[in-house]
C-alpha positions in Angstrom: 10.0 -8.9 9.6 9.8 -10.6 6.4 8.7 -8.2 2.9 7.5 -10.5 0.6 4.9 -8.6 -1.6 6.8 -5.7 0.3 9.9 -4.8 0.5 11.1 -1.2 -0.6 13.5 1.0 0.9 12.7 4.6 1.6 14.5 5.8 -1.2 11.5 4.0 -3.6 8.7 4.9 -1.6 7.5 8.2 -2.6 8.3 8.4 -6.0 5.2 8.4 -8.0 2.0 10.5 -6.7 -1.3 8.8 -6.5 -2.4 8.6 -9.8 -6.2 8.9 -10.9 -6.0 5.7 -12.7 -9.6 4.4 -11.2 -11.5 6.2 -13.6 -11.9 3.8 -17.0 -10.5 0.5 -15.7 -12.7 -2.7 -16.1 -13.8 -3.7 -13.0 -11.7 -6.3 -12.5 -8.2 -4.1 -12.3 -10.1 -1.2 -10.2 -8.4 -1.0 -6.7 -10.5 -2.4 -3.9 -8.9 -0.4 -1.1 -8.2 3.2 -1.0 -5.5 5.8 0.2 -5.6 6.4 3.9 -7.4 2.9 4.5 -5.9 1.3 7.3 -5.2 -2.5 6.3 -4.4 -5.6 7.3 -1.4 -8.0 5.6 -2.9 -11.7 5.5 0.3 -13.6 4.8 3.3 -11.6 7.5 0.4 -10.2 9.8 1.2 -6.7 10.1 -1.5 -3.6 10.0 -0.4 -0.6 7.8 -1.9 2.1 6.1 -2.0 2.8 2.1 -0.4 5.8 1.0 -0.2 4.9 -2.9 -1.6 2.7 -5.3 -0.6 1.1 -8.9 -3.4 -0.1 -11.1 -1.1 -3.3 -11.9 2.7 -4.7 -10.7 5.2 -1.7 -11.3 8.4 -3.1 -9.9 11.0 -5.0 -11.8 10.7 -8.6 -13.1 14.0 -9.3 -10.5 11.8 -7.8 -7.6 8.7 -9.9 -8.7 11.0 -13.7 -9.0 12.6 -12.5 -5.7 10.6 -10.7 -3.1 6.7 -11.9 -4.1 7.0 -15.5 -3.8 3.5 -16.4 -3.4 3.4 -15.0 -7.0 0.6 -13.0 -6.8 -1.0 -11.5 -10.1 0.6 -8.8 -12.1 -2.3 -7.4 -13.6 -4.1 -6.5 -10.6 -3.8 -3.3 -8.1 -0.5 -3.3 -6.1 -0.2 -0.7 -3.1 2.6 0.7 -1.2 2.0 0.5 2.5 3.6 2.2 5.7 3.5 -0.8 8.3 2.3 0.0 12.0 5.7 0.2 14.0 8.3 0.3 11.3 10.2 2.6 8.7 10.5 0.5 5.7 7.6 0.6 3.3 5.5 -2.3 1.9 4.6 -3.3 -1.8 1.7 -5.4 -1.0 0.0 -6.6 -4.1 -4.1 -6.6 -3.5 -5.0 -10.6 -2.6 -3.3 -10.5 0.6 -4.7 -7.1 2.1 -7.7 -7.4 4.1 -9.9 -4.2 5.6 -9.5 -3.6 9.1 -12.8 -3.4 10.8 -11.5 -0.8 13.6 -9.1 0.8 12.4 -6.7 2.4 15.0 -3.4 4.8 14.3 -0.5 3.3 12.6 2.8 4.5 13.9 5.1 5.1 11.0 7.8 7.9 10.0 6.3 8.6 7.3 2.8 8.6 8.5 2.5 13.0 9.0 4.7 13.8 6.0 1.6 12.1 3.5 -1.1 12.5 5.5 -3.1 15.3 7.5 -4.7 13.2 9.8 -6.6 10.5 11.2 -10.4 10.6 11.6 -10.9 7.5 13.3 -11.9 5.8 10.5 -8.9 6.2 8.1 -6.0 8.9 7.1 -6.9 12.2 4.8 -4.2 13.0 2.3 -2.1 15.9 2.7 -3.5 18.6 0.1 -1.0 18.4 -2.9 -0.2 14.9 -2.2 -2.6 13.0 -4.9 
C-alpha cells in the first residue's frame, strides 16, 4: 500500500501524547477531526482511526519532499492514523481525511494498546493516554 501523507514505522508512532493544543488556535489551524474518529483516506482509500494529532507538519523537511507528494499544507493539522488491516501507522495531513459516516471497527495492532474501546460510533482513549 502506498504512505504518501503517511508513512511512519512503529518505532515513530507513539512518541508524543495527544497534546491539548485546540484550546487558543485561530480557527483556521484547529483540528477538524478528533482522536478515536474513525476516517476515511481520500487519495490511497484506506479507513483508519486517529490516535494523535499535530496542530501543524511535525516531521522532517526530507519526509515532507519525499513521502507527501501532493504537498499538502504545513500549517494545518496533521494526524497519525492506525489503518484498518495493517501495522504500519499513517501521517495523514488534514485535506485528504474524510469522516466516515458508519463507522465500523478498524483492525490494527495497535488498536487496544491506545484505546479502551469502540462504542459504535468511534474509539475512547485509554485513561492516561492524552
Amino acid at each position: 500500500m502506498p504512505k504518501e501523507d503517511g508513512g511512519l514505522d512503529r518505532a515513530s508512532t507513539l512518541e508524543h501524547p495527544a497534546p491539548g493544543w485546540r484550546h487558543g488556535l485561530s480557527d483556521e489551524r484547529r483540528a477538524r477531526f478528533e482522536m478515536g474518529q474513525v476516517v476515511d483516506h481520500q487519495i490511497f482509500g484506506y479507513r483508519g482511526v486517529i490516535y494523535d494529532v499535530d496542530p501543524t507538519f511535525q516531521q522532517s523537511e526530507e519526509w515532507y519532499e519525499t513521502v507527501a507528494r501532493s504537498r499538502p499544507p504545513k500549517d494545518r493539522p496533521w494526524y497519525h492514523v492506525l489503518p484498518d488491516g495493517a501495522a504500519h501507522t499513517t501521517y495523514v495531513a488534514e485535506r485528504n481525511l474524510e469522516p466516515v459516516t458508519e463507522p465500523t471497527p478498524v483492525h490494527h495492532p495497535l488498536v487496544e494498546e491506545i484505546f479502551e474501546g469502540f462504542d459504535g460510533t468511534m474509539y475512547h482513549l485509554r485513561r492516561g493516554a492524552d
